[in-house]
N, C-alpha and C positions, 0 to 999 in steps of 0.2 A: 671440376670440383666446384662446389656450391659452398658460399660463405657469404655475409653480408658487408664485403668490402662498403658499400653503397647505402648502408643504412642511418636511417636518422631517428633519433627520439624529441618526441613532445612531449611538456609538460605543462600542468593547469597556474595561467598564471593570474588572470582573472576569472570572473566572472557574470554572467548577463541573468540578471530577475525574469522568471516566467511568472505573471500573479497567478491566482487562482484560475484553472481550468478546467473544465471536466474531462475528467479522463476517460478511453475509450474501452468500452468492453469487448474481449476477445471474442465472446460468444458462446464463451463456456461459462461466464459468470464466475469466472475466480481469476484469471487474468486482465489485468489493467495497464495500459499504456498512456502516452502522452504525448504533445507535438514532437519536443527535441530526444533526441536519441540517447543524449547521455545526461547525467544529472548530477553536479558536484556531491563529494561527500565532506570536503574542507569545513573544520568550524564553523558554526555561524552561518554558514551556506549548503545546510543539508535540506533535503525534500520538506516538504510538512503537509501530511495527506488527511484529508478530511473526507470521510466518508459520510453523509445523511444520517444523523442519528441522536438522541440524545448523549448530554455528555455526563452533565449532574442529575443525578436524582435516579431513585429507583419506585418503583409502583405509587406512581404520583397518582393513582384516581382513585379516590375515597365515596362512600356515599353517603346522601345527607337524609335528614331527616323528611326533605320537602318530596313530594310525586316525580318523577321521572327527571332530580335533578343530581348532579356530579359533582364532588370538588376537584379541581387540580392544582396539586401543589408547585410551587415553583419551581425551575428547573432553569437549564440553560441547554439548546444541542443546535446542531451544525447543519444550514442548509444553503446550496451553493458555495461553499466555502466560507459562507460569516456566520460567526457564532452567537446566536440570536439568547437575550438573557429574557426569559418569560415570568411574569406575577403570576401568583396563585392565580384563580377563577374560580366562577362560578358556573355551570352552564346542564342547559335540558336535553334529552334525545326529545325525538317526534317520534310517537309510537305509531304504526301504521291503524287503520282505521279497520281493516279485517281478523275480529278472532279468532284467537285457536291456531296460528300463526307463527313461525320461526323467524326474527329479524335481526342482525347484526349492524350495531353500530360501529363504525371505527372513529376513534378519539384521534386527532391528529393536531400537528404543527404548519400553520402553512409556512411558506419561504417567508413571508414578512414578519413569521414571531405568532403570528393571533393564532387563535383556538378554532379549530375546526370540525365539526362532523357530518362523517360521506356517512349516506345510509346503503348498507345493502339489500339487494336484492329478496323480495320476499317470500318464503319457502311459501309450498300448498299446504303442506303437515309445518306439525310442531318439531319435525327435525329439521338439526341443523346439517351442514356441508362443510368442511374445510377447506374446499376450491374455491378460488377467488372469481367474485361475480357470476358464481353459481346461485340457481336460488335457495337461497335459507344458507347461506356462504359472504364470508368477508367480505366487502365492495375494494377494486381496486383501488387505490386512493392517488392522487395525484402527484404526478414525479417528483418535485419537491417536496412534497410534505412527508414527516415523517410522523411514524405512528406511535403514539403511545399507548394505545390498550384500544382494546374493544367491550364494547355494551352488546350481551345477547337477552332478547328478551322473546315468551312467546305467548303474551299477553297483548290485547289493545286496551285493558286498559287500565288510565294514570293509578300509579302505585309506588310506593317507596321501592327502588333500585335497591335489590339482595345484592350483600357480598359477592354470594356465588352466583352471580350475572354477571360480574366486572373478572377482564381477562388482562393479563399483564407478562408472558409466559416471553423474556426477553427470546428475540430469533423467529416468537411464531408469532404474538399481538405486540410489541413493543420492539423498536428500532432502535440498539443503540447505535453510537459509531464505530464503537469498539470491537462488537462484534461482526460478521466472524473477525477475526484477528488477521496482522496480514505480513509478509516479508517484503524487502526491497532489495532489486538489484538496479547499482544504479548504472552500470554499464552494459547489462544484457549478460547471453549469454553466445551469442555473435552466430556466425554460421552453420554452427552445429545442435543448435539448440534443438530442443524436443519436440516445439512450437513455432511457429512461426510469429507468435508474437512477443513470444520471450528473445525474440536476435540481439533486441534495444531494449533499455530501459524500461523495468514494470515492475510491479507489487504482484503478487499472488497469494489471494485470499488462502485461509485453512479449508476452506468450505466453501461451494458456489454457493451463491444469493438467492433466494427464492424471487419470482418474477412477480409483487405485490404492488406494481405501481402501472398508471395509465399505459395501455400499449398490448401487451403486456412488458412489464420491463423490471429491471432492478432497480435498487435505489442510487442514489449518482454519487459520483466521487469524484472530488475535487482535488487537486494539487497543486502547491506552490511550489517551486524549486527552483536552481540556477544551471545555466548551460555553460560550462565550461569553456573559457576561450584558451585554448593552445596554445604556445607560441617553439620553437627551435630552440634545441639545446642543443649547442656547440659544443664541440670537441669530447663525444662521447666513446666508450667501447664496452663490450662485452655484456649486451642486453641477455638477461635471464628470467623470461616468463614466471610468474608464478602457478606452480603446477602441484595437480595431486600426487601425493607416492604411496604406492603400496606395499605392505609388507606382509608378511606370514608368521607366525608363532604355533606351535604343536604340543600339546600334550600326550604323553605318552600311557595309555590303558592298556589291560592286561589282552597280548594277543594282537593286537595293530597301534596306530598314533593316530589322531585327530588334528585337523588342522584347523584353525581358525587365520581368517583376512582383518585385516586394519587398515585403515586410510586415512594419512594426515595432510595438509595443507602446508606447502613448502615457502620460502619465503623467495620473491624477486629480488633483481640484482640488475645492476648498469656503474657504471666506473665514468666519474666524470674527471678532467681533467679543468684546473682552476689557473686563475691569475695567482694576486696574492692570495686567495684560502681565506682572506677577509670580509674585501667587500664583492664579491661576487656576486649578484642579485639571485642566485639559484637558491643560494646557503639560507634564506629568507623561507625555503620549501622545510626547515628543518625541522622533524617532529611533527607536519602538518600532515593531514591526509592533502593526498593529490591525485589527479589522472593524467597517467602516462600513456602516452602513443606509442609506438615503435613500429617503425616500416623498414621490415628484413632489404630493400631496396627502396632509397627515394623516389624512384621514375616509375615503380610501377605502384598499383592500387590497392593490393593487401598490405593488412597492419591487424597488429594488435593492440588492445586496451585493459590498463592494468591500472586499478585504483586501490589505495591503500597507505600508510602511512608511509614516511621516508625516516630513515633513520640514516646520519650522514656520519663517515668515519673520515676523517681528514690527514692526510701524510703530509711532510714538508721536508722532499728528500735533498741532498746538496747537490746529486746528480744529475738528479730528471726534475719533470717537471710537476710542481704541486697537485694532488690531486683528492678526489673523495671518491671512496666507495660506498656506493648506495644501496639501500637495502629498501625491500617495498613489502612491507607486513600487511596481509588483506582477507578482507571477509570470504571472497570469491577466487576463484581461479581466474588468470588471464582469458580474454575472448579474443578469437580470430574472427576476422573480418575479410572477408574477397574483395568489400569496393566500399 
């Protein structure tokens, strides 16, 4: 018979600063990871991801009255993880010198803040492309910079910049950081996962990235977060995973029933036994989110990881001895783990 006579639980008791990183792309461009595996979800020590993009301002390129020149309003967005605050400006495209001609400017941010523009590639006609560094198509523009609009023009020469020359189409000419949107799991989804890069710790966009930058590539995403340091909780018993359940419900139509599924989210469990029930340093977990460990046997390699709040019930019997039962309320399900 199988039981965990030999099992031990961890929990988060500190934790260690990762600063800003770039996180690595799965390769499907919706999946994201990062060095450490697991990433606190505790107050005050949850992730903070920054993706390339503006953060204030929406269709910041105006044009002006002068030949081939642009306003850009001020804004603020995110390159390598620092949030760069930019002044309005002022600034010109360079029209190419052959007419009758297709050419696309992109307006951009470099990593230091300043105003930059990549020229694209010059069509032979006055069509344009929407392939990046095609000709008569957007120039890739450099892995830090983020884009804010593009200039098409298919004249060479100088003339007051049309409205409809100025492109702003957040996703396709304009980078925020916001988009696409994204979720976070901060402990994976461990052995079983669907990917191999979801095992550990990752974000996953709504929508892959279009590949708009030198390389070809995405644009980078940064994240700060903390790595939870574990430590042994003594004198535990009766660990309970948080797991899916499913149920069934039927409606009854004329002639057969229909069924329909449901799936909810159950809550964890472990049973701590206490000193006095006062000063215990665990009771410190209380109402916090935390990440728990639990290895069905200490001596060997599997475990699972379950983060989620604690919510602690305390007994003070005359018989036995003091203790809490713990409850672990969570976004995710528990992950197993082989090693």
């Amino acid at each position: 018979m199988s039981n965990s006579e030999n099992g031990k639980i961890q929990y988060e008791q500190g934790q260690v600063l990762v600063a800003y990183e770039k996180m690595t792309d799965s390769g499907d461009h919706k999946v994201f990871s990062a060095t450490e595996n697991i990433w606190s979800g505790k107050a005050g020590f949850t992730p903070s991801i920054r993706p390339n993009g503006l953060v204030s301002g929406r269709n910041l390129i105006t044009v002006s009255t002068v030949n081939d020149e642009i306003n850009i309003a001020a804004f603020t967005a995110y390159s390598k993880g620092v949030l760069q605050s930019v002044s309005a400006a002022t600034n010109s495209i360079t029209r190419t010198a052959t007419p009758g001609v297709a050419q696309i400017h992109s307006i951009t941010m470099a990593s230091d803040g300043s105003i930059a523009i990549v020229e694209g590639t010059v069509s032979a006609t006055t069509a344009f492309s929407e392939t990046r560094a095609a000709a008569g198509g957007p120039p890739l523009i450099p892995v830090n910079d983020d884009e804010i609009g593009q200039i098409r023009v298919t004249t060479s020469t100088a003339a007051v910049i049309a409205t409809t020359e100025v492109f702003q189409l957040i996703g396709t000419h304009t980078e925020r950081y916001d988009y696409p949107g994204w979720v976070e799991n901060n402990i994976g989804d461990g052995a079983f996962a669907s990917a191999s890069a979801k095992e550990n710790a990752y974000i996953e966009l709504d929508s892959a990235m279009p590949l708009i930058h030198t390389g070809p590539a995405v644009k980078a995403i940064h994240a700060q977060y903390y790595a939870p340091s574990l430590v042994d909780l003594g004198k535990t018993v009766d660990f309970v995973p948080v797991e899916d359940s499913h149920s069934v419900s039927s409606t009854q139509i004329y002639g057969k029933t229909i069924g329909s599924r449901s799936s909810s989210l159950g809550q964890g469990s472990f049973t701590v036994l206490l000193n006095d029930g006062v000063t215990d340093s665990f009771l410190a977990e209380k109402n916090q989110v935390s990440t728990i460990k639990f290895f069905p046997d200490k001596n060997k390699t599997p475990y699972m990881l379950t983060q989620g709040k604690l919510g602690i019930g305390r007994t003070y019997p005359v018989a036995d001895q003091n203790q809490a039962a713990v409850t672990v309320s969570a976004d995710n399900p528990s992950s197993e783990f082989l090693s």
